[in-house]
C-alpha positions as CSV (number, residue, x, y, z in Angstrom):
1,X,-92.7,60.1,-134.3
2,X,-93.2,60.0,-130.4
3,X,-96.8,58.3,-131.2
4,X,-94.8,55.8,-133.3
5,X,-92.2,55.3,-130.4
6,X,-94.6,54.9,-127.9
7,X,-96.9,52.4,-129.5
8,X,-93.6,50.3,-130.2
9,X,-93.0,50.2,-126.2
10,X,-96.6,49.2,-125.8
11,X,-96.7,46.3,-128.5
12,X,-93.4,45.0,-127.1
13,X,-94.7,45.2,-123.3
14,X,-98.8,43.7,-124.8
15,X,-96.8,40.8,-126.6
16,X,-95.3,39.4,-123.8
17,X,-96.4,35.9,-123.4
18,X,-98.2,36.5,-119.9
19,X,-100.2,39.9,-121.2
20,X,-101.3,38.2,-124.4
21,X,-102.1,35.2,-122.1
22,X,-104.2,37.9,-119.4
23,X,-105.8,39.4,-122.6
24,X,-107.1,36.6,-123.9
25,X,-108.4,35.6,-120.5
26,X,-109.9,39.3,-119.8
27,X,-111.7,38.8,-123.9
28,X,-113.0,35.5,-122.9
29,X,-114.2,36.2,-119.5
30,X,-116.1,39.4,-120.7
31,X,-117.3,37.6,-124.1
32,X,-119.2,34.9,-121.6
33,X,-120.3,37.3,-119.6
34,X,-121.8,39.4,-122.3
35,X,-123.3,36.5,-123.6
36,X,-125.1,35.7,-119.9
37,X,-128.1,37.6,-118.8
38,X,-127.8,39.4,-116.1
39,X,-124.0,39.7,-115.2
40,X,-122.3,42.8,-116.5
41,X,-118.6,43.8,-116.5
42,X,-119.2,46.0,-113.8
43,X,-120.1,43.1,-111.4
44,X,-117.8,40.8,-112.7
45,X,-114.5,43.3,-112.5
46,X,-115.9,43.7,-109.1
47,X,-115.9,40.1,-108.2
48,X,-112.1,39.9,-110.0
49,X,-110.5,42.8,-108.1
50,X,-109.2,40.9,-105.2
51,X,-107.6,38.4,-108.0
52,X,-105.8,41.1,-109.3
53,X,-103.5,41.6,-105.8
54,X,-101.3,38.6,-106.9
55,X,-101.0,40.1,-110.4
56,X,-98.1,42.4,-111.9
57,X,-100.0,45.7,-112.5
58,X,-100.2,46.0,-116.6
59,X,-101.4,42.2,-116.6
60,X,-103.9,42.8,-114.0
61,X,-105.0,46.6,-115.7
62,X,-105.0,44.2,-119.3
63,X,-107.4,41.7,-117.9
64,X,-109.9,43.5,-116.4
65,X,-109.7,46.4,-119.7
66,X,-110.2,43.1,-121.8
67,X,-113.2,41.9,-119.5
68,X,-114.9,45.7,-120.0
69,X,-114.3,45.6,-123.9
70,X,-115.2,42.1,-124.4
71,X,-118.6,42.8,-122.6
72,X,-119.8,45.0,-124.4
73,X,-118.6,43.5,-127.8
74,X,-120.4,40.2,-126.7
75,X,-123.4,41.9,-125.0
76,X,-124.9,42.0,-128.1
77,X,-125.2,38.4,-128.6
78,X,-128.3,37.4,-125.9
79,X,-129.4,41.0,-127.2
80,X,-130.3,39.5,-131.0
81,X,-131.2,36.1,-129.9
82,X,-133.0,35.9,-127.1
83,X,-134.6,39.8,-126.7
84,X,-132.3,39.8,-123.6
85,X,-129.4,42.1,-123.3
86,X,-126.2,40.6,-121.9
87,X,-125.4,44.1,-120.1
88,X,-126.9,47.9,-120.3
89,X,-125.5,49.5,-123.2
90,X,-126.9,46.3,-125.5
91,X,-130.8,47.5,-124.4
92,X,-131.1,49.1,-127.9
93,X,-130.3,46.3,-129.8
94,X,-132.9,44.7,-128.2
95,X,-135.0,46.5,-130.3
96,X,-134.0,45.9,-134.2
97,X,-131.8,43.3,-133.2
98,X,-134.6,40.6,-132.0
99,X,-136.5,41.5,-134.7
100,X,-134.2,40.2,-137.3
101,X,-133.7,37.1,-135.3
102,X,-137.3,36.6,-135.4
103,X,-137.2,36.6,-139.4
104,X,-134.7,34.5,-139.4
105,X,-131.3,36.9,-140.1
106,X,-129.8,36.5,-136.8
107,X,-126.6,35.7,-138.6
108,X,-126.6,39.3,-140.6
109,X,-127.5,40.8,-137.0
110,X,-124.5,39.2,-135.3
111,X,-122.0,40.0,-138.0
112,X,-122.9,43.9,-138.2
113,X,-122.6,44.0,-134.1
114,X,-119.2,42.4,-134.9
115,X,-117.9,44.0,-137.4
116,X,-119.2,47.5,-135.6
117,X,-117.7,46.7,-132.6
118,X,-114.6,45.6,-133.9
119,X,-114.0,48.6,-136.1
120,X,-115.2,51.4,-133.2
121,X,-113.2,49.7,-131.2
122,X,-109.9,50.4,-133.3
123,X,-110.5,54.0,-133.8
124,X,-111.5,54.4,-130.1
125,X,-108.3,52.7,-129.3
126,X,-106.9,54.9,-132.0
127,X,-108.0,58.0,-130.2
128,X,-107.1,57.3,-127.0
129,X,-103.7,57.4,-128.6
130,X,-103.1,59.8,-130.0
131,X,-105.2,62.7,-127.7
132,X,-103.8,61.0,-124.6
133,X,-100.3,62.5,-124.7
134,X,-101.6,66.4,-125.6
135,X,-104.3,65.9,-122.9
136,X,-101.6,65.2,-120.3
137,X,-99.8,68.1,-120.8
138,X,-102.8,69.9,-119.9
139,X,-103.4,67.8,-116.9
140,X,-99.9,69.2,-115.3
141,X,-101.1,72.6,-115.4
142,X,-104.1,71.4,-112.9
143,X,-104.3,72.8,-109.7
144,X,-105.9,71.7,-106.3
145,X,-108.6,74.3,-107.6
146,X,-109.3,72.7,-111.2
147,X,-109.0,69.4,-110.0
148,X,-112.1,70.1,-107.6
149,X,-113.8,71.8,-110.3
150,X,-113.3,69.4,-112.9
151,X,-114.6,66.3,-110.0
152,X,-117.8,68.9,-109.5
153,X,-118.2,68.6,-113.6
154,X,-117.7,65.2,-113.9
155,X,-120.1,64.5,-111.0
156,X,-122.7,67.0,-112.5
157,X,-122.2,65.0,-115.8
158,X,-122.9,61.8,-114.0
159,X,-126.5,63.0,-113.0
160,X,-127.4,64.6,-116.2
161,X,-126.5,61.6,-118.2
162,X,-128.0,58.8,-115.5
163,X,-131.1,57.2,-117.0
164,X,-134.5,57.6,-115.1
165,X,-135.0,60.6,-112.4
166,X,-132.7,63.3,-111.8
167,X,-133.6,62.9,-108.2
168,X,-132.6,59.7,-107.9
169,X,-129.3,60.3,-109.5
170,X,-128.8,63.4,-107.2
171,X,-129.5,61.2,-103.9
172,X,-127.4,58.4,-105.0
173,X,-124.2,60.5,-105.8
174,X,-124.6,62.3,-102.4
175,X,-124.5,59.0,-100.7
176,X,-121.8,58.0,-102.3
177,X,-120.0,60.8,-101.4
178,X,-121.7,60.1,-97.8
179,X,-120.2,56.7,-97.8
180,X,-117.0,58.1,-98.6
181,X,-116.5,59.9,-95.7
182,X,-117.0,56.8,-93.8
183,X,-112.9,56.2,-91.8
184,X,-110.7,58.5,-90.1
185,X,-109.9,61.5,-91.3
186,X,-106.7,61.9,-92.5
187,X,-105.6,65.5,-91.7
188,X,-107.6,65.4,-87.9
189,X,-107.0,61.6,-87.7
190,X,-111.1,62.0,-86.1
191,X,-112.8,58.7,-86.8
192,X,-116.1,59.7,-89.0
193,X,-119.0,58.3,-89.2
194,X,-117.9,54.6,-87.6
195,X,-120.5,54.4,-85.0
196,X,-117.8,52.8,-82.5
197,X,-117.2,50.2,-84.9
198,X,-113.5,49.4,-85.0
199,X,-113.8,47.7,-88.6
200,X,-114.9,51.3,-90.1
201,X,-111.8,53.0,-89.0
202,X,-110.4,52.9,-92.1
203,X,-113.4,53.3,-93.8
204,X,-115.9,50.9,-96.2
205,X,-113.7,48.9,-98.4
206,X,-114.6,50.2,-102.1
207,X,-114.6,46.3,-103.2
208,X,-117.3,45.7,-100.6
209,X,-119.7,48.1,-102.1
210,X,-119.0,47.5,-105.6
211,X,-119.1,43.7,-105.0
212,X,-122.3,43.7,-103.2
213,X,-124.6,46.9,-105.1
214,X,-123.6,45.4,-108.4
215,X,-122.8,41.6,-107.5
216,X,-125.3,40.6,-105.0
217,X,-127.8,43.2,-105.8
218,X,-128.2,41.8,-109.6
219,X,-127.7,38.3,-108.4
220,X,-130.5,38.8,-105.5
221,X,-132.9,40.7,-109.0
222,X,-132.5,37.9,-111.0
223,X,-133.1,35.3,-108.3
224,X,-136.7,37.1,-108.2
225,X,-137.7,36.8,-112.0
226,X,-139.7,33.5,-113.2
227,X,-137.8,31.1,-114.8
228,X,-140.3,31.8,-118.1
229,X,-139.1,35.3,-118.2
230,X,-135.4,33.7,-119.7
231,X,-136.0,32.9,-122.6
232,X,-133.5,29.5,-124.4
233,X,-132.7,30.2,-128.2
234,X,-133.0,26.9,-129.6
235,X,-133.1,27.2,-133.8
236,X,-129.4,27.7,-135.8
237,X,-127.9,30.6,-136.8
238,X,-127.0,30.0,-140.2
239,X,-125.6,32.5,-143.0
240,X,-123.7,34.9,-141.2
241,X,-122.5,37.3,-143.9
242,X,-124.5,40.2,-144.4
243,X,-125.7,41.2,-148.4
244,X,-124.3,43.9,-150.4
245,X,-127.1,45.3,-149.9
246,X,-126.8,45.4,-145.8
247,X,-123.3,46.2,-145.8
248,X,-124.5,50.0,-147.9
249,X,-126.9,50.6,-145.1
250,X,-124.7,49.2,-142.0
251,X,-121.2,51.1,-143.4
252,X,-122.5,54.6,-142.3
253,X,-124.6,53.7,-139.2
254,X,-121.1,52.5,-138.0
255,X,-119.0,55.5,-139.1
256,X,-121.6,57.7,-136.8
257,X,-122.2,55.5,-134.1
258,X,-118.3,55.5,-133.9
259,X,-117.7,59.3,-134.4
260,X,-120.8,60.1,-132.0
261,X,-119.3,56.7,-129.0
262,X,-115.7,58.2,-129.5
263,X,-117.1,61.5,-128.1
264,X,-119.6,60.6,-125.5
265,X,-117.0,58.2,-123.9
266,X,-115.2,60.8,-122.7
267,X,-117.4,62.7,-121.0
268,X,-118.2,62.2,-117.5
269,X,-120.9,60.3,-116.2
270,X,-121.1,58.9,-120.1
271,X,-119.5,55.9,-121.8
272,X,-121.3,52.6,-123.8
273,X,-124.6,53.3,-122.5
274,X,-125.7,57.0,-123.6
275,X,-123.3,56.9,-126.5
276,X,-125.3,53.7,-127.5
277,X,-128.9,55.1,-126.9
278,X,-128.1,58.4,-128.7
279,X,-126.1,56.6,-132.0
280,X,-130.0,55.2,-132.1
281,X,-131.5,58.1,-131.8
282,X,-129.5,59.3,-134.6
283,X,-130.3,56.5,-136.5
284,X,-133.9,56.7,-136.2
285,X,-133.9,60.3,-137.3
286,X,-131.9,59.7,-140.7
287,X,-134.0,59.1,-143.4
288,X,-135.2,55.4,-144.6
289,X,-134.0,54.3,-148.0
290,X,-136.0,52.9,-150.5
291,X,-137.3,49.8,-149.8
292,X,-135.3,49.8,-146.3
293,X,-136.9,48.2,-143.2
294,X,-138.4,50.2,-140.8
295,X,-136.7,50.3,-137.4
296,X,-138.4,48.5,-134.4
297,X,-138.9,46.0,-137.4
298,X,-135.4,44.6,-138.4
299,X,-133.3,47.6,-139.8
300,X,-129.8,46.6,-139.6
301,X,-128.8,50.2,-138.5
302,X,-130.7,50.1,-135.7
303,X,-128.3,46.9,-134.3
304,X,-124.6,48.4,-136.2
305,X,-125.1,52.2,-135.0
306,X,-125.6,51.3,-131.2
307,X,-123.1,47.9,-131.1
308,X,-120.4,50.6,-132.4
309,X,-120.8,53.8,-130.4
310,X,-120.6,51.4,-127.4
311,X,-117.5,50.0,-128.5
312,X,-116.0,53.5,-129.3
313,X,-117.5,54.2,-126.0
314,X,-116.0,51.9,-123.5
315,X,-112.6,52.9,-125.5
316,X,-112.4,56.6,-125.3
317,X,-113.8,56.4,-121.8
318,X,-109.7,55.7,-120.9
319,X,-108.8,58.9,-121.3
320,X,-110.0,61.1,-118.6
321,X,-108.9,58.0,-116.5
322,X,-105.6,58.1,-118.0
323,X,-104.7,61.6,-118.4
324,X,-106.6,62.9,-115.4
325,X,-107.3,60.5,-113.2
326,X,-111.0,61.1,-113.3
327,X,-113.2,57.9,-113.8
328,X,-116.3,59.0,-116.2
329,X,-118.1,56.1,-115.1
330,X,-118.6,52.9,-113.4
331,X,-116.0,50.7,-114.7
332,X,-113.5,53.6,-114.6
333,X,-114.3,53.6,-111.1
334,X,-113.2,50.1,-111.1
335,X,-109.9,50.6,-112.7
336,X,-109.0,53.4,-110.0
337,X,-109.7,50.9,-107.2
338,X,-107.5,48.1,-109.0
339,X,-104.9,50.8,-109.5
340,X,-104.8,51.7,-106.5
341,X,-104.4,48.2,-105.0
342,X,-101.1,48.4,-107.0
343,X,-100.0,51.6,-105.3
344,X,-100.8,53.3,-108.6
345,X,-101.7,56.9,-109.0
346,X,-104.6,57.5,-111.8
347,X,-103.6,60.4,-113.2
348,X,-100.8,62.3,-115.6
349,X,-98.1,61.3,-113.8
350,X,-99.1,57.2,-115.4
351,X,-97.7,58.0,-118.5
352,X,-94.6,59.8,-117.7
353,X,-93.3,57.6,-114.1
354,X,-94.9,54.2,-115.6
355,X,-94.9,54.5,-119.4
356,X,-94.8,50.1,-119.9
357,X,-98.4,50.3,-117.9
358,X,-99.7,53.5,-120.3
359,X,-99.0,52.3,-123.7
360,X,-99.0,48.4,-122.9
361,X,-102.7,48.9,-121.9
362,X,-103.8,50.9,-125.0
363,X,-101.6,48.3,-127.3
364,X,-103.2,45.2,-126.1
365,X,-106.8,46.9,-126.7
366,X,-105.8,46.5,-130.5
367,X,-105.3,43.3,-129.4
368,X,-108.0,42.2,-127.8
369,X,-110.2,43.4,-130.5
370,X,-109.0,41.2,-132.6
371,X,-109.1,38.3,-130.6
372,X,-112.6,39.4,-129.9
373,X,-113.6,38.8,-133.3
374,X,-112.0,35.0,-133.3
375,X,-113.9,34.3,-130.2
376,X,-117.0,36.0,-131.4
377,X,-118.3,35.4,-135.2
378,X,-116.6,31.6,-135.4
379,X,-117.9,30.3,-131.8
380,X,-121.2,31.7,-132.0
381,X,-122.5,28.3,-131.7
382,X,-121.0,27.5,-128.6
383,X,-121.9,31.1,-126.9
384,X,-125.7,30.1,-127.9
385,X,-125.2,26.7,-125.5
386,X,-124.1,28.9,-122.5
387,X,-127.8,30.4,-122.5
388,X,-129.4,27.2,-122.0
389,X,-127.8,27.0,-118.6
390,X,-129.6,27.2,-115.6
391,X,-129.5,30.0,-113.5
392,X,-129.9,27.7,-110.1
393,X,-126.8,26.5,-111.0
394,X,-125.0,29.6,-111.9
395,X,-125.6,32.1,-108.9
396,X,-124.3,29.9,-106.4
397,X,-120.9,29.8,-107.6
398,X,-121.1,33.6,-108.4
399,X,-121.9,33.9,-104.7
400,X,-119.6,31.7,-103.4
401,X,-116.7,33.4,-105.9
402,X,-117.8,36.6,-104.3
403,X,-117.5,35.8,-100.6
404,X,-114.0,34.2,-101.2
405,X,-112.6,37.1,-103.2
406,X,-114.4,39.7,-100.7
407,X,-112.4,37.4,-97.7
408,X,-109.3,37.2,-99.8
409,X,-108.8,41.0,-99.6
410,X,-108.3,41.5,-95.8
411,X,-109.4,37.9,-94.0
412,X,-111.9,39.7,-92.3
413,X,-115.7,38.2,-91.9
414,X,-116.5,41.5,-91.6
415,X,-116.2,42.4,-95.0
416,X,-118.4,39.5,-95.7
417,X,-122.0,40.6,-94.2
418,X,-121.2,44.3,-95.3
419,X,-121.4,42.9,-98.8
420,X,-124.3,41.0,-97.6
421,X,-126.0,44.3,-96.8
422,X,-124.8,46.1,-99.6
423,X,-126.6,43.5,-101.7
424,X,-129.8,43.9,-100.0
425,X,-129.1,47.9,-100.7
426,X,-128.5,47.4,-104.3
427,X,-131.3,45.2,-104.9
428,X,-133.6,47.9,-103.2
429,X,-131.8,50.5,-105.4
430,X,-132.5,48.6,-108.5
431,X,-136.6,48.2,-107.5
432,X,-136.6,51.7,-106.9
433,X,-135.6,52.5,-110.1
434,X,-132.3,54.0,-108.8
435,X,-129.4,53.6,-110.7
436,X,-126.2,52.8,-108.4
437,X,-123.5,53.5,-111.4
438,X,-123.4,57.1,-109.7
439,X,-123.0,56.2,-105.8
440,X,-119.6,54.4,-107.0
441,X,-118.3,58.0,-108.7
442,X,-119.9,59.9,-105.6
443,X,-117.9,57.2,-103.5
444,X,-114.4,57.1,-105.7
445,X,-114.7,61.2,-106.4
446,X,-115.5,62.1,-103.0
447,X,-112.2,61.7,-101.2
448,X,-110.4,62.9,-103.2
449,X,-112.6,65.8,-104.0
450,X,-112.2,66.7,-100.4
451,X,-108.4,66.2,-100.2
452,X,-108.0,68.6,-103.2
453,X,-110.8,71.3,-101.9
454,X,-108.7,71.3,-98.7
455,X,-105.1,71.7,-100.4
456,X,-106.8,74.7,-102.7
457,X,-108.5,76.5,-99.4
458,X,-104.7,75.4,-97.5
459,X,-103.0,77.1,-100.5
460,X,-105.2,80.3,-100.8
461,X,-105.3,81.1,-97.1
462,X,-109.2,79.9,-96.9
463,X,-110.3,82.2,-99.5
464,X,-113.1,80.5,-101.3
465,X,-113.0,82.9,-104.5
466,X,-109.4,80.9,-105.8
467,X,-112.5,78.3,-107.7
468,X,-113.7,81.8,-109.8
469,X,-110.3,83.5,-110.0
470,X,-108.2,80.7,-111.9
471,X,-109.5,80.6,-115.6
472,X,-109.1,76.7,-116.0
473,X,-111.2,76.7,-112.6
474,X,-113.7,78.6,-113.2
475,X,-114.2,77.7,-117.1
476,X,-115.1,74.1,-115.5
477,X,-117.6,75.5,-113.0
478,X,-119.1,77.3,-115.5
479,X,-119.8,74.4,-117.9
480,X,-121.1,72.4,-115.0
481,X,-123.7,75.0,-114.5
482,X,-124.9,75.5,-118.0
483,X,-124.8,72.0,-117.7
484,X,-127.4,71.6,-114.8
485,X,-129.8,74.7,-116.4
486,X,-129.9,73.1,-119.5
487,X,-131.1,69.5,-118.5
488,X,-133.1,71.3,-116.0
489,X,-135.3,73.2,-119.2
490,X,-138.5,71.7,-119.3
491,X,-137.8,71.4,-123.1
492,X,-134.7,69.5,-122.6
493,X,-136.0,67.3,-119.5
494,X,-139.2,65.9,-121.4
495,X,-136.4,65.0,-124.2
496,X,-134.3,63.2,-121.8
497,X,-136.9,61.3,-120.3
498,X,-138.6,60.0,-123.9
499,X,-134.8,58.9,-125.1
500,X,-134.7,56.9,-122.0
501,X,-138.2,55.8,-121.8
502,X,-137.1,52.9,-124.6
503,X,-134.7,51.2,-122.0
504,X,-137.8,50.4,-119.6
């Protein structure tokens, strides 16, 4: 009955005409930029953070959950048509999706991403629900001690689940944490790491980095492609209901892509991607029916399976953020800084000192998975227009959007050409096959990592052996290290590596 009660607070707070109004906005914005190469949510919610200052909290935490969601809903779309995907966790559909494009059931393709998306992302919605108020009252019984731990896990669980080398995820999470430490330390009030910069005292602003790795670094990537390599889907997608026939294969693909996204968005370091990746791996190992297409051919599985265990994904991926206040990834990462720009705590305490925020945010995802699948399926024709424009025309404004929102935030120039560098840092990052997604947890977990390793060594008199002592403690530190020995078994790394060799 409390789930019941709750869910009636959060409909009444969502139905508000200003939070349906940001919903819709938040679906919209991330439906176009799923549908255009090369921008993902996590650069855009970047760009839209300073936006959010002037914005009451739940409307501002709305948007930018709508602009995640709707993202990877739409990503789909440049996915089936043009062999492009609109953002990572759609480089699967590439595969099957293209394909039935190609023999002329892009219509079928586009229908079983929506309707998997559409359903996961109920159920995800569903789960988050319902798990988030028993996980909570777990979350009070957290400690300095398990809260360290539990940060060491979640960063562990960022480098194990990173695509490409371990090494590279390793490095980028330490300088994240690096970065961090950048400001003045709050219990010495010793300036760290400023190099007599006065601008640094209070450390790098985290809209800064995320702004210019993911902004400027993608824009700077894309800027260095040939105009040949975007390709402009020109024929009509016509018949877009999937056969009886499609709708017995797709049915199941979605029920485990959704059961398989649901759990692999909670984990840290997880979310749309590897719950998309592994919902095809899945797929690929379940036997072909009669007559079925193969996949890598057209095999509507291979586009349903992945479309919903991203979906389920990006849902579930709420709930360490919400109950704990751990992000699991980079959007989560995100949400902390926007919460925190409203003087809002991630963490347990959400959901018991600001209940309108908790259960108005979970009730307009039902929403805005349902106004995802008005803008979606029925507009399709004007999302296809969008790719035919020019990207000369569309990275100046994204630049100059930036710079003004980067401005905005502290009218400081400063902040300005430290974006500039960081986007010269993430474009390096992205030709060195580094992937930045973990720098933003190392630089979002590290502080507070610190603050709470300090409060448990404050609290135990400086004995280090409180992290082994407490169960809850040590139970976490002990899955982070089976964690690291088994993806560090040759066995299990060559594994790794060949499920993510199909995203290169």
């Amino acid at each position: 009955m409390d789930l019941i009660a709750n869910l009636s607070l959060g409909f009444g707070v969502a139905f508000t005409p200003i939070n349906l109004m940001y919903a819709f906005g938040g679906c919209l914005l991330g439906t176009l930029i799923g549908v255009l190469p090369g921008i993902g949510p996590v650069p855009t919610i970047a760009m839209l953070l300073p936006v959010t200052y002037g914005l009451p909290p739940v409307s501002a935490l709305i948007m930018l959950a709508g602009i995640y969601y709707g993202a990877q809903s739409e990503g789909s779309t440049t996915a089936i048509l043009v062999n492009l995907p609109g953002e990572s966790s759609s480089v699967v559909t590439v595969i099957d999706g293209y394909q039935m494009a190609r023999r002329g059931r892009a219509g079928p393709a586009l229908a079983a991403a929506g309707i998997g998306s559409f359903f996961a992302g109920c159920v995800g919605t569903l789960i988050l629900a319902s798990f988030a108020a028993p996980l909570i009252e777990v979350a009070f019984k957290f400690g300095p001690a398990e809260y360290f731990s539990l940060m060491i896990l979640g960063l562990i669980g960022a480098v194990v689940l990173a695509s490409g080398s371990l090494l590279k995820a390793v490095a980028m999470i330490l300088l994240g944490l690096l970065l961090g430490m950048v400001g003045t330390d709050v219990n010495s009030g010793a300036a760290r790491f400023t190099f007599d910069i006065p601008e640094l005292t209070d450390g790098i602003g985290f809209i800064v980095i995320a702004m210019g790795v993911f902004g400027y670094g993608e824009i700077i990537s894309n800027l260095g492609k040939h105009a040949s390599e975007r390709e402009v889907f020109t024929a009509k997608v016509t018949g877009l209901m999937p056969t009886k026939e499609d709708f017995k294969n797709m049915v199941p693909a979605i029920l485990r892509g959704t059961a398989l996204g649901s759990a692999l968005g909670i984990l840290p370091g997880g979310g749309a991607v590897m719950a998309a990746f592994a919902a095809y791996t899945i797929e690929k190992k379940t036997q072909l029916k009669a007559g079925e297409v193969p996949f890598g051919k057209g095999n509507i599985r291979g586009v349903a399976a992945p479309e919903s265990a991203n979906n389920a994904g990006s849902q579930t991926s709420f709930i360490p953020l919400l109950t704990l206040g751990i992000p699991p990834n980079a959007v989560m990462a995100l949400m902390v800084g926007a919460m925190t720009i409203h003087n809002i705590q991630p963490g347990p305490q959400v959901m018991t000192s600001n209940p309108e925020l908790f259960w108005g945010l979970i009730a307009s995802m039902w929403i805005g998975n349902a106004m995802l699948i008005i803008l979606n399926l029925p507009l399709i024709g004007i999302w296809i227009k969008l790719l035919s424009v020019p990207y000369k025309y569309l990275f100046p404004s994204i630049v100059l959007f930036c710079a003004i929102g980067v401005y905005s935030t502290n009218n400081n120039t400063f902040d300005i050409w430290m974006v500039a560098i960081f986007g010269v840092v993430g474009y390096l990052f992205i030709k060195l096959g580094a992937e930045p997604a973990p720098l933003l947890l190392g630089f979002i977990l590290g502080p507070m990592m610190e603050e709470h390793l300090r409060r448990a060594l404050l609290l135990s008199r400086g004995d280090w052996s409180v992290f082994v002592t407490r169960p809850l403690s040590a139970s976490l530190l002990a899955v982070a290290a089976l964690l690291l020995v088994i993806v560090l078994l040759p066995a299990v790394k060559s594994k790794r590596e060949e499920a993510f060799a199909e995203e290169d």
